[in-house]
N, C-alpha and C positions, 0 to 999 in steps of 0.2 A: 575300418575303411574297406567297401570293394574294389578289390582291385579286377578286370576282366582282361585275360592275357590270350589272343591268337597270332598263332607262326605261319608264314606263309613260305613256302619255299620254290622258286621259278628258276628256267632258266635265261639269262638275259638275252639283249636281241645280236649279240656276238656269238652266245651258247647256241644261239639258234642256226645261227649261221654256217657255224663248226659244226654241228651236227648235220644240217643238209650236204655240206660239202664233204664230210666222214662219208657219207650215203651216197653221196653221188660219184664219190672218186673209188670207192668199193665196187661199185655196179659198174664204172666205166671198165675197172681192173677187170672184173670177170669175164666182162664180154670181150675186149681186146685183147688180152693176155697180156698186159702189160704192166710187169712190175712195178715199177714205181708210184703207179696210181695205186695199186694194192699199197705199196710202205708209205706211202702220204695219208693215205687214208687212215692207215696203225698208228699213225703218229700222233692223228688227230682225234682218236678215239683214248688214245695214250692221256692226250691231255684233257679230256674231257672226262677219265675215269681220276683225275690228280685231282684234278678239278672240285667233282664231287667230293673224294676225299678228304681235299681241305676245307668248305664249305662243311661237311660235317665237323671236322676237328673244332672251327671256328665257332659251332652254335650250340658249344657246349659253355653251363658257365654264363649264361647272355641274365641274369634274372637279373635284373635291374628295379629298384624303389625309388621314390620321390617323395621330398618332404618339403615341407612353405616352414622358412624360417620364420619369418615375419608376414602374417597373413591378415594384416592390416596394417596400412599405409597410408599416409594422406595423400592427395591427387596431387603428383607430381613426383613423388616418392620412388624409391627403388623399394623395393622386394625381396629378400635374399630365399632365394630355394636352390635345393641338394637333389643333387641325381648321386648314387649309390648303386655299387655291385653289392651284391651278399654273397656271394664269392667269386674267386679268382676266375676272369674269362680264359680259358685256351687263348684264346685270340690273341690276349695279350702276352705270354709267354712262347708261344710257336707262330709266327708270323707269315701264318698260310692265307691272308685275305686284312682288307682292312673294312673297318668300321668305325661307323657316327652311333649319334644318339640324335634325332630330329624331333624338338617339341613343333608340336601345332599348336601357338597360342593363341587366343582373340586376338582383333585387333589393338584395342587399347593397351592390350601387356605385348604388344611390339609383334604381332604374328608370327609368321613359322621361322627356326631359328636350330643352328646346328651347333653340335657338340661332339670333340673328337673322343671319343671312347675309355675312360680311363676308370681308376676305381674309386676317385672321387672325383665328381664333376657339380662345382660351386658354380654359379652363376647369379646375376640380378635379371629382375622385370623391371621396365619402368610403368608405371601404372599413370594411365592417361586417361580416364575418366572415373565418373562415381558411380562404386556398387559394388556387386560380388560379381565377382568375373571367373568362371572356371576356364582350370588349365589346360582343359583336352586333354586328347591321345598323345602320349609320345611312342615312338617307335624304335628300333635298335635296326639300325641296316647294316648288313654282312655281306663282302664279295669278295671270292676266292681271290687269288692272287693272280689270277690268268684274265678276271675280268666275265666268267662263263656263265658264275651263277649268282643269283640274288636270293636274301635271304631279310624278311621283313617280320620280327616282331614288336607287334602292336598292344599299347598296354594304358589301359584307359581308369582314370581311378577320380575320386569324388573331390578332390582338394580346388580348393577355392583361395583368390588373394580379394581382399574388399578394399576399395579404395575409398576415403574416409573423406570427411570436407576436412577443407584446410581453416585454420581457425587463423584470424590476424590479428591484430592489433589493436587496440581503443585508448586513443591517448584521452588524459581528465578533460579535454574541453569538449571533445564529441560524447562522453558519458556524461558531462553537466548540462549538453543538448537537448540529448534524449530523456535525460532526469534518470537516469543509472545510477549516474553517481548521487548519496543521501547526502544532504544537509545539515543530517544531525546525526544523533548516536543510533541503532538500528534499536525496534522493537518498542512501542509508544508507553509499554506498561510490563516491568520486570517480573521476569519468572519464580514463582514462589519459592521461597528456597528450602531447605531441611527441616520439619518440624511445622512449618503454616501452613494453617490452613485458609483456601480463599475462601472468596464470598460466593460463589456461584455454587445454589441447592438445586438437586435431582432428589428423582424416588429412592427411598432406600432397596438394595439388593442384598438378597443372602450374599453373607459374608462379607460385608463390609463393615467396617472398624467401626462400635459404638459409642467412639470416642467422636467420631466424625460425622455427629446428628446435630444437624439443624434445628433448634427445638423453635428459635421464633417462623423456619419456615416449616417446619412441622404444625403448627397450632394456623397457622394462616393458611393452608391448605386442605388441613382435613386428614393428611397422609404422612408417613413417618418421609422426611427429606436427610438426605444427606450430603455432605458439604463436597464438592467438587473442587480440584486446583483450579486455580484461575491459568489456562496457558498465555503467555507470552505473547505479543502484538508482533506479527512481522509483515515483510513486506513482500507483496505477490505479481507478477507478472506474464502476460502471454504475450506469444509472440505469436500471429498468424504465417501461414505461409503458401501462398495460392498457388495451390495446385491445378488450377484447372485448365482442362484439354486446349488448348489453344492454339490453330494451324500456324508451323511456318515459325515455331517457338527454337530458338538455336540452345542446341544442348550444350552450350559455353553458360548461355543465360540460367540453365537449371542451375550447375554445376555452381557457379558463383550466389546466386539467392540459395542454396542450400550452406553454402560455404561461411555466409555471412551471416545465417543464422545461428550457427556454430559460434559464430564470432559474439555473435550477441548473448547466447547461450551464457559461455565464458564471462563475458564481462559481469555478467549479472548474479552466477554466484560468485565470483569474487567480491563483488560486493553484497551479499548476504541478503540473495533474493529466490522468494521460490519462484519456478521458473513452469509455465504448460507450456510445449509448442503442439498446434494445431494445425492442420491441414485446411483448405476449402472446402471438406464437408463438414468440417466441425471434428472428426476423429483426431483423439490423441496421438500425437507420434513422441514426445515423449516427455517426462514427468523429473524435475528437479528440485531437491531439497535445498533450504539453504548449507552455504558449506559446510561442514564439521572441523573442517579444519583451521577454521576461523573464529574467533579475532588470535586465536593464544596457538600452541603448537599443541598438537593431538596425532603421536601415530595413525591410533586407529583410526581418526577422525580422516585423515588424509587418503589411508588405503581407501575407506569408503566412498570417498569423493572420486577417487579415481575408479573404482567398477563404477560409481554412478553415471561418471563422467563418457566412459568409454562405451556402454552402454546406449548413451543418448546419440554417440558419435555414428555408431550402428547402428541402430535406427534412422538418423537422418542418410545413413549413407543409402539406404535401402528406399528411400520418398520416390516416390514415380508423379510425374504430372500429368497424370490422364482422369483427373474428376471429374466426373458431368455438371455441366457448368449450373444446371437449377438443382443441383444434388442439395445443395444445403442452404436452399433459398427457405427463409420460414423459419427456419431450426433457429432456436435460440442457443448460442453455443456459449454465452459470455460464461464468465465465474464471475460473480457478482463482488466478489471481494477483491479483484484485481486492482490495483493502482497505477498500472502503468501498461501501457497496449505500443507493441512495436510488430507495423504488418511488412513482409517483404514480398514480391510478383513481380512478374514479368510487364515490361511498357511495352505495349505493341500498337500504339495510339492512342487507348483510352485506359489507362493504367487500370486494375481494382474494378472493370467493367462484369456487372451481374452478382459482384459481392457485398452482400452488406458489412461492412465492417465496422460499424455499429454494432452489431449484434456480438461481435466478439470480443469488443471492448469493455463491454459494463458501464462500471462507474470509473471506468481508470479516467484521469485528468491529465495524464500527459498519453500523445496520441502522435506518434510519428510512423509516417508510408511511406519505402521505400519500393519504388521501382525501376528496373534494369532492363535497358535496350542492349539490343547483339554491338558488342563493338565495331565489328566487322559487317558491313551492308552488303555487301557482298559475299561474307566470308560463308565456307562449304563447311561441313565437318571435316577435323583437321586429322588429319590418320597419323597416330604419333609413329615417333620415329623406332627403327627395327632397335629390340634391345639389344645393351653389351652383353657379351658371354662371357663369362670368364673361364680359361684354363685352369688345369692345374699349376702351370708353369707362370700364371699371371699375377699369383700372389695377392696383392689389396690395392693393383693397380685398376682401377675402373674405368681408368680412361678417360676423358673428356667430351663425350656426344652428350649427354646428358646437361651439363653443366653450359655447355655451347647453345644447346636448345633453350635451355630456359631463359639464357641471355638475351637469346632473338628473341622469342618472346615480349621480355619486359620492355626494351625497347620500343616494341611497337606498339605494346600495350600506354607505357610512356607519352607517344606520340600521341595517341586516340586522345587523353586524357590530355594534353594541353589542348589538342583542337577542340574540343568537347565537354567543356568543364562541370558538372550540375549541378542543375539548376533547382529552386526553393520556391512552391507555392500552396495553397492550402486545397484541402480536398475535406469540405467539410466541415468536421471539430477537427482534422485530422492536418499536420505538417507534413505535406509529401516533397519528397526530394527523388529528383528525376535524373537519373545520371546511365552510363551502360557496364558491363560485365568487364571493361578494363578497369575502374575504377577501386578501391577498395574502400571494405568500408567507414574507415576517418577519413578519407577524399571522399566521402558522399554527406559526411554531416557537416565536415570543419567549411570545406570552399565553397560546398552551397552557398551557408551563410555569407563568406566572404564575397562570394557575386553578389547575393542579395543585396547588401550591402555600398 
């Protein structure tokens, strides 16, 4: 990791003060002859050489490091990161000046925020949007005990907190909506087992088993063939997710269509599906196997699913909505073997406007469009709220801003969602359901229907 460290060392607008006035009660003593402006003046240079001396004493010892406990998070999440001495400050033992520790964070990790100087300093972020968000500079500020001098080091290093979608829920009737949930047992034709061989013949290559010659496709061919496994019938799904540029797009509405594709993501390998998701020009954003740790228990099979899982989480965290909107007019993007197509975008009047989605569907036969209007008509970008700090002396108390914000929140999000219920009509071959960014997503497939209805 680089870290870039500069010290700046001033005197403050008091040291300046005391210094003009050292100056000018010096010059008044010489020219009048008059002692006490001479001893005012020694007094103030007295304190002004302390001065300095504790401000050096002070800025010895200042090297300070930063670590991201948890450097992904889902949007909403706290962040645990570590402020550290690597060794013992002066400051803290001889009490010649006091000092902070002041991070400059983005906005969304709650912007600039102070900390009182110790040798471990624990604190959270709350992380209020999606993506990789770097921490900034933080700084070390030092002032003598008299107030005279300032003393600012600034120390700037690469760590990053990503904030990840939130994944939610899918109860069995919104998965039997979409056709998530199967019917029957997964995989239409079982996997060869130990010892068989299938029926499916290729060319023979060096080194393969001459046990495993095809001989009635060898004489029907012309060419020596050999016996391939037959793989296993499973079941494949894409999920589009329209990217494209769109003025006047509320970054609440990105944040939840990314949030819910996650969600879809989830649902779908749990139930034993491979998964594309695809952007608006047709580029892959990310690629899922069905589970490994399913139907039976599989250590390994689990660890895997989770890099997979996490993996895919980072990538969507990283989706930006700026595609040109004819970038992938023409493109044929489907997988031909998909059975199932679920598109999510932004409703901004004409849901899905300049996408073929067709073309990214294939042959799948269940065909559901989800699009999300800003819950808020008015509502601005919302500047999350400044984060808790925590002390050393605060222990695993984290206080309550956090848990009070999300409250208000849900409330109002609550409210949007009875005024606003969505709504179910067709777009095409396609089931579109038209709801906004309060909604989640079982309130966009289960109450549709039940308006529909």
């Amino acid at each position: 990791m680089t870290r870039r460290a500069r010290t700046v060392l001033r005197p403050t607008g008091r040291g300046i003060v005391v210094l003009l006035a050292c100056a000018a009660l010096w010059l008044l003593g010489d020219l009048t002859r008059v002692e006490p402006a001479r001893q005012l003046a020694a007094g103030l240079l007295l304190l002004l050489v302390v001065g300095g001396i504790g401000i050096a004493v002070c800025s010895r010892g200042l090297d300070i490091r930063r670590r991201v406990v948890d450097d992904a998070v889902p949007v909403g999440g706290l962040a645990r990161v570590m402020l550290e001495t690597t060794s013992t400050p002066w400051i803290t033992v001889v009490p010649l000046g006091r000092a902070i520790v002041r991070e400059r964070l983005p906005a969304p990790l709650g912007g600039q925020g102070d900390l009182p100087l110790s040798g471990r300093m624990p604190h959270v972020l709350r992380v209020g949007r999606r993506g990789a968000h770097r921490l900034g500079p933080y700084a070390v500020l030092v002032r003598d005990v008299f107030g005279l001098f300032h003393l600012r080091r600034t120390v700037e290093d690469e760590l990053r907190v990503t904030g990840l979608p939130v994944i939610g829920a899918m109860s069995p009737a919104a998965e039997r909506l979409t056709g998530i949930a199967h019917s029957g047992p997964l995989g239409a034709a079982p996997a060869a087992g130990v010892g068989e061989i299938g029926q499916i013949a290729r060319p023979y290559a060096a080194g393969d088993d001459v046990r495993r010659i095809h001989w009635r496709a060898s004489a029907r061919t012309g060419q020596l063939m050999t016996r391939e496994d037959e793989p296993s019938a499973g079941h494949s799904a894409v999920v589009v997710l329209d990217t494209t540029r769109r003025e006047g797009l509320d970054p609440q509405v990105e944040d939840a269509l990314v949030s819910h594709a996650a969600t879809v993501l989830e649902s779908l390998g749990l139930n034993g599906w491979e998964v594309r998701i695809v952007d608006a020009s047709g580029d892959e954003i990310a690629r899922t196997q069905r589970r490994r740790g399913i139907p039976g228990p599989s250590p390994l099979g689990s660890e895997a699913d989770a890099v997979e899982r996490r993996a895919s989480l980072l990538a969507l965290a990283e989706v930006d909505f700026d595609d040109d909107e004819q970038h992938g007019v023409g493109r044929d993007h489907a997988a031909g073997h998909a059975e199932l197509a679920i598109a999510l975008g932004p409703d901004l009047g004409d849901p899905f406007a300049g996408l073929e989605l067709d073309r990214f569907a294939g042959r799948a036969t269940r065909r559901t469009a989800i699009a999300l209007g800003p819950a808020f008509d008015d509502a601005q970008p919302e500047t999350p709220p400044r984060a808790r700090r925590i002390g050393p002396a605060d222990g695993d108390d984290f206080g309550h801003a956090h848990e009070e914000h999300a409250a208000r929140l849900a409330a109002e999000h609550a409210a949007v969602r009875a005024e606003r219920p969505p709504r179910r009509s067709r777009l095409g071959a396609w089931t579109l359901v038209r709801g906004s960014s309060a909604d989640t997503l079982d309130d966009l497939l289960t109450k549709a229907l039940e308006e529909e209805r």
